[in-house]
N, C-alpha and C positions, 0 to 999 in steps of 0.2 A: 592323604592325597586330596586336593580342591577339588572340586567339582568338574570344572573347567577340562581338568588334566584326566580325571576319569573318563570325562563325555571320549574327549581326543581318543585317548586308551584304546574305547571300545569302539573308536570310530576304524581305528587302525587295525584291529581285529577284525573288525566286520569286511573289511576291506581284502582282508588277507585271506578271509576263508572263501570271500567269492572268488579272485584269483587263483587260487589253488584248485576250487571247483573246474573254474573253467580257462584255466592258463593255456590247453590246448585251441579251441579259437583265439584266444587273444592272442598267440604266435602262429597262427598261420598264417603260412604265406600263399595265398589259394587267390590273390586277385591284382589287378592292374597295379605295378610298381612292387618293392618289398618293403615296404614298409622300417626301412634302416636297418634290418636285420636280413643275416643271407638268405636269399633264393637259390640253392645248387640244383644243377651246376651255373645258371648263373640268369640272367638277362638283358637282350639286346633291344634295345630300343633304336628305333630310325624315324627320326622328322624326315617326313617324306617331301615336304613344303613349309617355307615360310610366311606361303601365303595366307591372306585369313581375312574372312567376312566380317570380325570384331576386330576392336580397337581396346583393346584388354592395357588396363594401367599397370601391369606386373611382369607384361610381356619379355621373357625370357630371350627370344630367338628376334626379335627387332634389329637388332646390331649386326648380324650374322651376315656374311656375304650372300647374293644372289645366286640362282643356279642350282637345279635341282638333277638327282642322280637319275639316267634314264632306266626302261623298266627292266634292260637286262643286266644293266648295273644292281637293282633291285635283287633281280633274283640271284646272282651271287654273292649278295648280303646276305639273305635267307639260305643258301644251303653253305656256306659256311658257319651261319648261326647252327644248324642243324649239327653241324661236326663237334660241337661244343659238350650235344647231350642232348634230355628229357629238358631244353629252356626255356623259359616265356621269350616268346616274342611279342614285340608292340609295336602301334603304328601309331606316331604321334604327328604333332605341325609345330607352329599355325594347323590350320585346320585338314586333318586327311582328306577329306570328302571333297575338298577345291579338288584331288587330285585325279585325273579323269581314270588311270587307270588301277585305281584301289582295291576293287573287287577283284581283279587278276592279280593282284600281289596278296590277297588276303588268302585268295583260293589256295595258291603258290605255297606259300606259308604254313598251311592249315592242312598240305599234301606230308610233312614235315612230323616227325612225332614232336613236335612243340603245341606249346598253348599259346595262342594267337588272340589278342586281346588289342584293344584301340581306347586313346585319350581324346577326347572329340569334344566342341564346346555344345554340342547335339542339336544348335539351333538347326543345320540342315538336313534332320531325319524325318521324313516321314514315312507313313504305313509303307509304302513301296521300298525305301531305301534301307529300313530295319529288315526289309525280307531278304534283300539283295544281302546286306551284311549277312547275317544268320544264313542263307543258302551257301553264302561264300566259301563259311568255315570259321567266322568270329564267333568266339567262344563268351566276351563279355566286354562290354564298355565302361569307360568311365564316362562321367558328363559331370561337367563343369557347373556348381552352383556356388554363390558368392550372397548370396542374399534374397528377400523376395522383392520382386516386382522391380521400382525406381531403383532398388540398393544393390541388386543386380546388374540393372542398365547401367546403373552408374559405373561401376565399378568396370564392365566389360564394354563401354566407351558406345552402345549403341539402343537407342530407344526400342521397347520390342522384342528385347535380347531374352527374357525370361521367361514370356511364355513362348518364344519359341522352345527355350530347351523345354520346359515342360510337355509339349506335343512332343517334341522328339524321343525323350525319358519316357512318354506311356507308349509311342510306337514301336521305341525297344522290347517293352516289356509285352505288349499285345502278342510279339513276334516270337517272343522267347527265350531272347537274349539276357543273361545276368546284367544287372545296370550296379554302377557304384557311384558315388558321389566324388570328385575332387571338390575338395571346398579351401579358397585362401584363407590363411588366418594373420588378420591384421588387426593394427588400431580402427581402421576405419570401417570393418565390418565385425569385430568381434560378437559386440551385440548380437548378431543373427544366428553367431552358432548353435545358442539352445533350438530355434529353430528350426535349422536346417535337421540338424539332429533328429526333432522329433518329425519332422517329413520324412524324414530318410526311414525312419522307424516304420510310421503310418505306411508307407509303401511299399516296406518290408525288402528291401534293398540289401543289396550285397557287404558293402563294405560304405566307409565313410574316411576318406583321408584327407586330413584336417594338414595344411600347408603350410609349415611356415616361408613368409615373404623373404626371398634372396634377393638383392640387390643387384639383379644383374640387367642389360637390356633395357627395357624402357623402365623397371622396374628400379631403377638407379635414382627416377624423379619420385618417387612416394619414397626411398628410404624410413623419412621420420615416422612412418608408420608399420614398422621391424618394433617385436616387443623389446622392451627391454629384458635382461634377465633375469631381475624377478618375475616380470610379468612373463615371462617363460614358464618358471618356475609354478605360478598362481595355473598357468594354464594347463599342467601333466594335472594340478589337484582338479580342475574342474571336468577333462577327459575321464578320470577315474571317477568322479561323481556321477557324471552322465551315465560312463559305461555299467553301472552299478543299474540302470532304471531300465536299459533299452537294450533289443535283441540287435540291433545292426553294431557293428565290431568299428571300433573306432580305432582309427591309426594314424597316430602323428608322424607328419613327414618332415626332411629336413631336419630331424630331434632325434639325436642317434643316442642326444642325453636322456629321453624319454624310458629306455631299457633300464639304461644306468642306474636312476631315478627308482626305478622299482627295485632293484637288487639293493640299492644304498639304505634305502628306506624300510628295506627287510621285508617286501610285499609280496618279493618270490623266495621261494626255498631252495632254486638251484633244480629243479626239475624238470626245467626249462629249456624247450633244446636254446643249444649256443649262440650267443650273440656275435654276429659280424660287427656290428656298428654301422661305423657308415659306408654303404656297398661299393662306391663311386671306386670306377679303376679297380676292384676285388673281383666283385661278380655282377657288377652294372656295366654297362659299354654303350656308350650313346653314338648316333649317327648323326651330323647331322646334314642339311639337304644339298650341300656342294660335297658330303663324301668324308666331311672330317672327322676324328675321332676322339671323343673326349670321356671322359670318367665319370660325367654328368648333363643334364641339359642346362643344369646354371653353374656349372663349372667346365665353359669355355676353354679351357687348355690343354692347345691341339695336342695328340700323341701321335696322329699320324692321319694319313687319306690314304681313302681306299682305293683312289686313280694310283698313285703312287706306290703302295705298299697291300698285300693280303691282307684282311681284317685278321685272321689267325695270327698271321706275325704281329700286326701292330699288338694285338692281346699280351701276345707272349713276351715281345722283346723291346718293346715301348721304354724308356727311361720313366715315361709320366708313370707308368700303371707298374712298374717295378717298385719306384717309391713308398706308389700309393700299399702295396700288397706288404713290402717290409714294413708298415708304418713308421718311417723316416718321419719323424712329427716336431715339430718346436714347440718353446715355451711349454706353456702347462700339462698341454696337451700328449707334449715328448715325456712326460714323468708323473702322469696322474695316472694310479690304479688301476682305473678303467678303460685307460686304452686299448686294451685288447679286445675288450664287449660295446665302446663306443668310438674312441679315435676323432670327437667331435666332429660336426657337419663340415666338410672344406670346402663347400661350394660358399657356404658363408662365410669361414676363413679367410678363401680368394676375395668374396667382394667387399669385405671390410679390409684386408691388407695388402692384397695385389699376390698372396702365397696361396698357395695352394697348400702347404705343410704348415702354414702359423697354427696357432693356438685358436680354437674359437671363443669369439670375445664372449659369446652369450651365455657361455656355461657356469654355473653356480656350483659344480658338483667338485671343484680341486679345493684340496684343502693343502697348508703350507706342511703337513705332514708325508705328502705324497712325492716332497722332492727326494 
């Protein structure tokens, strides 16, 4: 054996024993989103508004009709969420905190045996409004970081963007609230992950989930900056490097081939509780703020409004989320091994073929043996 192949060897060992050490954090699902793996019995997310103080180049919900649900349409979201089970609930936008009546739906929610959690861009928190959350019944935030300072701004379309979430991210934390990071992961900030990474570490933060860019929404104009899939591929090896040095729990979003990826690679032994893959239409259920009902926040395809139809029925008798639970899957993705612990992302599916069941283009992991 060459040198070269020894180093690898022992690099794959090394790797394999801290995984096994610690495979229980690295599968929990204990924070805002699931991380492409299930959260049961499940999680309902509701964009409360598509309104928003940034001008975010990724922006998902830009396209989306006008019209937002009122607050006692709100609360029969929330106690039908409740009928579901022990679920996360989340309040997502554009930004919640435009929304003047938040704190009543948070309280609302948090009355609920659910865990109540919010995705917020955190430039509108201060000391007062982290207390207001946390009195509410908000159990932990995410906030949005993309880069520091200018690669920030840039990226979230507004000069000033970054220290404000940084005031907001310490008045979380003053108050008591769990804080996580969403961070996008593109060509055009990749750079910053080691970064952000190690701030998130230094601040001794909840989680870190690392995004990958869907093409949906304004996010349709940066396309050419979606990795390619090897550079997908380069990026599960440099997550596993990182998460090797630092206590904050990394989780790739969007990369349902990321599980896959460890089991293919023989980095888990199967003692792992079970892979859903991608939740979308399973045990995710998105709201979004005129009522409609979809499988994802960037997989736009309605399955029903809740003016029109119970969110319970839509759940249950939906044609979309029937599909999505048979995995009814084309091409690769209908006859690769791993469909059942991945099912590839469909939100990127949809926005690279207009299906919502195609094959995802970005995955490396089919081989022609798995037809």
């Amino acid at each position: 054996m060459d040198d070269q192949k020894e180093r690898d060897l022992m690099n794959i060992r090394e790797v394999q024993s801290w995984l096994n050490e610690h495979w229980v954090e690295v599968f929990a699902n204990d924070a805002v989103g699931t991380g492409c793996f299930s959260y049961m019995p499940g999680e309902v997310v509701w964009a409360v508004t598509k309104r928003c103080n940034l001008r975010c180049k990724h922006c998902s919900i830009s396209e989306e009709p006008a019209g937002e649900l009122s607050t006692e349409e709100g609360f029969g979201i929330i106690e039908a969420a409740a009928k579901l089970g022990h679920v996360k609930f989340a309040f997502t936008g554009g930004e919640p905190l435009l929304r003047p009546d938040i704190y009543e739906l948070i309280e609302y929610a948090s009355s609920f045996r659910m865990q109540v959690v919010m995705a917020t861009n955190g430039t509108l928190i201060s000391e007062e409004v982290a207390k207001k959350l946390r009195d509410a019944g908000l159990e932990r935030a995410a906030i949005s970081i993309d880069g520091f300072g200018r690669a920030h701004d840039r990226f979230r379309g507004v000069d000033g963007a970054f220290n404000a979430v940084i005031r907001g991210l310490k008045a979380c934390r003053n108050a008591g609230l769990d804080v996580q990071l969403f961070s996008m992961v593109t060509r055009y900030n990749y750079n910053e992950l080691p970064g952000i990474i190690k701030f998130a570490n230094m601040m001794d933060l909840w989680r870190v989930y690392l995004i990958y860019l869907i093409a949906v929404g304004r996010g349709k104009e940066i396309s050419d900056a979606c990795l390619s899939p090897a550079e997908n591929t380069q990026f599960f090896e440099f997550v596993l490097e990182k998460q090797m040095d630092v206590k904050v729990w990394l989780k790739p979003i969007c990369n349902p081939q990321y599980w896959a990826y460890l089991r293919s690679t023989g980095l888990v032994n199967g003692n792992e509780p079970r892979f859903t893959g991608c939740t979308a239409g399973i045990t995710r259920f998105h709201i979004f703020p005129n009522g409609d009902v979809t499988p994802c926040a960037y997989l736009p395809v309605r399955a029903g409004n809740i003016r029109e139809t119970a969110l319970l029925d839509i759940i249950e008798h939906s044609e979309v989320f029937k599909a999505l639970r048979a995995r009814k899957l084309k091409g690769r993705c209908g006859t690769c091994k791993y469909k059942d612990i991945c099912g590839g992302c469909r939100s990127r599916a949809y926005a690279l073929t207009g299906d919502y069941l195609a094959e995802d283009p970005v995955c490396t992991l089919y081989r022609e043996d798995d037809e």
